[in-house]
C-alpha positions as CSV (number, residue, x, y, z in Angstrom):
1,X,-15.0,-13.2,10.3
2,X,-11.8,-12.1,11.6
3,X,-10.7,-11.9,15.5
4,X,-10.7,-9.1,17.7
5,X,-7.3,-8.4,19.4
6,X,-4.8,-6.1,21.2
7,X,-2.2,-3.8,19.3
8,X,-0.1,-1.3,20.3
9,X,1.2,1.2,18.1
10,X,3.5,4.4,18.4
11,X,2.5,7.2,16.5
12,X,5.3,10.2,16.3
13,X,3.2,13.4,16.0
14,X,4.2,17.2,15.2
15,X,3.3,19.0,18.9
16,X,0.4,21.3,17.8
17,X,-2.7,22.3,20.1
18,X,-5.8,19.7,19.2
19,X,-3.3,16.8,17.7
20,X,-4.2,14.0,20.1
21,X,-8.2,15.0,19.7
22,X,-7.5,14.5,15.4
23,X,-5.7,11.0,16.4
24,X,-8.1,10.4,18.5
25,X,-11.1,10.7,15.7
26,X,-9.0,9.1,13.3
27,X,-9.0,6.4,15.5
28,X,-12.6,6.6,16.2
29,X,-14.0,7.2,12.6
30,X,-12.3,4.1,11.2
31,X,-14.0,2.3,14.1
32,X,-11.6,1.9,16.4
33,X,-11.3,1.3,20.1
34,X,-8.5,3.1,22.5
35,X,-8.2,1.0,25.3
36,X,-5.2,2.9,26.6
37,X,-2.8,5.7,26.2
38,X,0.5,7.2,26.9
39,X,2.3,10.3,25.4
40,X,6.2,11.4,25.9
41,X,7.9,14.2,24.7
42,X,10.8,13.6,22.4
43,X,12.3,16.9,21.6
44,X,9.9,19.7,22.1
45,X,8.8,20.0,18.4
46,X,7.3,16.0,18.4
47,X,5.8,13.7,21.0
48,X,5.5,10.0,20.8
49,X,2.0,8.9,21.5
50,X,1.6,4.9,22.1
51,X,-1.9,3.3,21.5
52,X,-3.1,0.3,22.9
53,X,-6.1,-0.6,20.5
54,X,-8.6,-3.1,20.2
55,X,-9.1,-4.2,16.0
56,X,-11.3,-6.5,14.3
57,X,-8.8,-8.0,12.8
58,X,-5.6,-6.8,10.3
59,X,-7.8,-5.5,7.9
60,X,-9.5,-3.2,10.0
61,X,-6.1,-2.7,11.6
62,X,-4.7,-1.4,8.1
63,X,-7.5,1.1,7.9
64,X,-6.8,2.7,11.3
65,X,-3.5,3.2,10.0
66,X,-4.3,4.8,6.7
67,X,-6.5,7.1,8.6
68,X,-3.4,8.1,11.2
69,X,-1.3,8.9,7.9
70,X,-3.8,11.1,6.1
71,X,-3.3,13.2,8.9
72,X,-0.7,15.9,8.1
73,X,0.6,16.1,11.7
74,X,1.6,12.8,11.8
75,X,5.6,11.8,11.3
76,X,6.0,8.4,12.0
77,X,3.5,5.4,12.9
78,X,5.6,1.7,14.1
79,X,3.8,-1.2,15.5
80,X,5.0,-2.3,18.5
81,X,5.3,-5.9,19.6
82,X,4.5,-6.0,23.3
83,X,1.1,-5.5,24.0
């Protein structure tokens, strides 16, 4: 059984109406938890949207992530160091 910890990652995202709620299922679907979030605008067409998130582990952290890319909105996901 793998541990639970903290990661943050930073998910660049076309700026279309309903975007963070399709994250935010992605998230959610793939059994996720968002334990924090913060969104900046970068140049009017994309945002940046960090997520602090709470995985079971890197496995369960990789499928979280292959959920965020599935989604057609999405430009860009990084992992950040600093949680």
């Amino acid at each position: 059984m793998e541990t639970e910890f903290t990661v943050k990652i930073q998910v660049e995202v076309i700026n279309q109406r309903g975007i963070l709620a399709v994250i935010a299922l992605a998230v959610s679907d793939a059994e996720g938890n968002v334990e924090d979030i913060s969104v900046q605008d970068r140049d009017g067409q994309n945002y940046s949207v960090v997520f602090k998130l709470l995985v079971k582990g890197r496995h369960h952290l990789a499928d979280i992530l292959r959920s965020l890319r599935r989604i057609s909105a999405v430009v860009k996901i990084n992992r950040m160091m600093q949680v």
